[in-house]
NUVEX-635260 format. One record per residue (C-alpha): x, y, z; chain; residue number from 1. Coordinates in steps of 0.02 Angstrom, whole numbers, plus 50000, padded with zeros to 5 digits. Layout:
[node [X Y Z] 'A' NUM]
...
This chain:
[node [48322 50536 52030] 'A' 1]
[node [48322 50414 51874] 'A' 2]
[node [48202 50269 51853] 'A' 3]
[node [48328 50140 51926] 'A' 4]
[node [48395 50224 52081] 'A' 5]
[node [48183 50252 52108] 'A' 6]
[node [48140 50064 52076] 'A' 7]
[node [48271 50017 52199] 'A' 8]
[node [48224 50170 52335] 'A' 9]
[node [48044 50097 52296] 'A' 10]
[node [48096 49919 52337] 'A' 11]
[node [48183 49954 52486] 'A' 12]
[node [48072 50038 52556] 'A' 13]
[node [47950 49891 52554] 'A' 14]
[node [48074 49770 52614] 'A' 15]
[node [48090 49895 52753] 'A' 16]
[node [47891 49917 52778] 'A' 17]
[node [47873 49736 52779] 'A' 18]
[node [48015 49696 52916] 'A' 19]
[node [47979 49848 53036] 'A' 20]
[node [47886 49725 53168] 'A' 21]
[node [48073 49643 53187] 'A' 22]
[node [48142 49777 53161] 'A' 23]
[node [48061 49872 53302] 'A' 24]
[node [48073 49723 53411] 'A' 25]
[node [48275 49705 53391] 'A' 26]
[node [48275 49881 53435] 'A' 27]
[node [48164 49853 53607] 'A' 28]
[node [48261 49680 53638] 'A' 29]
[node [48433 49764 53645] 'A' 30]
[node [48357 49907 53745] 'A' 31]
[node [48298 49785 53894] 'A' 32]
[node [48426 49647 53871] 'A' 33]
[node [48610 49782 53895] 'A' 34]
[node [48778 49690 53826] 'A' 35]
[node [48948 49759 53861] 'A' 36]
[node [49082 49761 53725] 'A' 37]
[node [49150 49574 53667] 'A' 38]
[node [48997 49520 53780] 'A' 39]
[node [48848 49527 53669] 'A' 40]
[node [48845 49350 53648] 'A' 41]
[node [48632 49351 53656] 'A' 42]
[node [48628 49492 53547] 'A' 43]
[node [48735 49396 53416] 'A' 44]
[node [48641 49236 53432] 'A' 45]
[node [48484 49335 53407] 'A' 46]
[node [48560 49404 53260] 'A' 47]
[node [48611 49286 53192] 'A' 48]
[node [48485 49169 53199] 'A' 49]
[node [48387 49319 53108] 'A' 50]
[node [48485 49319 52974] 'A' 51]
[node [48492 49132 52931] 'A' 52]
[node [48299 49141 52943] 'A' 53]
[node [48300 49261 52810] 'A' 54]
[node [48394 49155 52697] 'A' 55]
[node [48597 49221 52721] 'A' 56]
[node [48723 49109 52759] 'A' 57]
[node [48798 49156 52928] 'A' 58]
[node [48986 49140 52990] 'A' 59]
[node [49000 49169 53172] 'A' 60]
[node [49154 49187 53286] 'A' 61]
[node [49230 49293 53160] 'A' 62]
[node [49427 49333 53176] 'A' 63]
[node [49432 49245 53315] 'A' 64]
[node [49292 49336 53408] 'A' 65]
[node [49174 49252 53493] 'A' 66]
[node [49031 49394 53454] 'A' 67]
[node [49084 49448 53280] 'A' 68]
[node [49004 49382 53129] 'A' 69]
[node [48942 49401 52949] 'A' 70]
[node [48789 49369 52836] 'A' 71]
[node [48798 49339 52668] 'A' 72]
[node [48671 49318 52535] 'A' 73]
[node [48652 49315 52351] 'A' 74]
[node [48509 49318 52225] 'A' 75]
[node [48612 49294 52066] 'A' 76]
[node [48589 49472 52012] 'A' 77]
[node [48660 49634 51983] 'A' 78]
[node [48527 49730 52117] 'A' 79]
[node [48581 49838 52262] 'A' 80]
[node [48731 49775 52379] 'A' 81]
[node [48672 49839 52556] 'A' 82]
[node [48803 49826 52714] 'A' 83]
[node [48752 49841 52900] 'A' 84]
[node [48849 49873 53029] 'A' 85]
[node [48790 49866 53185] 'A' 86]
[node [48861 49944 53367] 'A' 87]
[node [48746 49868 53493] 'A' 88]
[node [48873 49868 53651] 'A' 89]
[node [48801 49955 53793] 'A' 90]
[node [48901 50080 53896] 'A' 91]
[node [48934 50050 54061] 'A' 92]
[node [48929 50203 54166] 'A' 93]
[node [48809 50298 54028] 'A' 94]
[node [48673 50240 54100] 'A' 95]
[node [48646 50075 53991] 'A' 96]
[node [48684 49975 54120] 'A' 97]
C-alpha cells in the first residue's frame, strides 16, 4: 500500500476509534427503537441531528420524502470523499418487529 492510501487508512481509522461510542449506540438505538420502510422518521431525526452536530450541512425531506436526506461537508481539501448509505428499515414479519 503506498504512503498516501496508508496516511488516509491511518486517519480513518482514528476517526472511526474515536466515534465508536456513537457509533455503537446508533447501532443499539435502531435495534430497540424498529422503523418500517418510509417510516423511520426517529431514525432520520436522530440522524440527522448527528450529522449537523458533526459539522455537515443537512437537507432533509429529500425528493419529496419525508425520511430521505443528505449530509454534506467540506474541509477545502483534496482528502478522501467517503459516502454512507444507510438501510435501517426494519422488516416486518422477519422478526424486527
Amino acid at each position: 500500500m503506498d504512503q498516501y492510501k496508508l496516511k488516509n487508512k491511518k486517519r480513518i481509522e482514528e476517526c472511526v476509534d474515536i466515534l465508536r461510542p456513537q457509533i455503537e449506540y446508533v447501532a443499539s438505538w435502531l435495534y430497540d427503537h424498529p422503523e418500517t420502510a418510509l417510516q423511520e422518521y426517529k431514525g432520520a431525526e436522530m440522524f440527522t441531528d448527528i450529522m449537523e452536530g458533526q459539522g455537515f450541512i443537512v437537507t432533509r425531506k429529500l425528493e419529496g420524502m419525508d425520511t430521505a436526506w443528505k449530509a454534506v461537508r467540506t474541509n477545502g481539501t483534496k482528502g478522501p470523499k467517503i459516502a454512507f448509505l444507510a438501510e435501517f428499515d426494519a422488516l416486518a414479519g422477519c422478526g424486527h418487529i
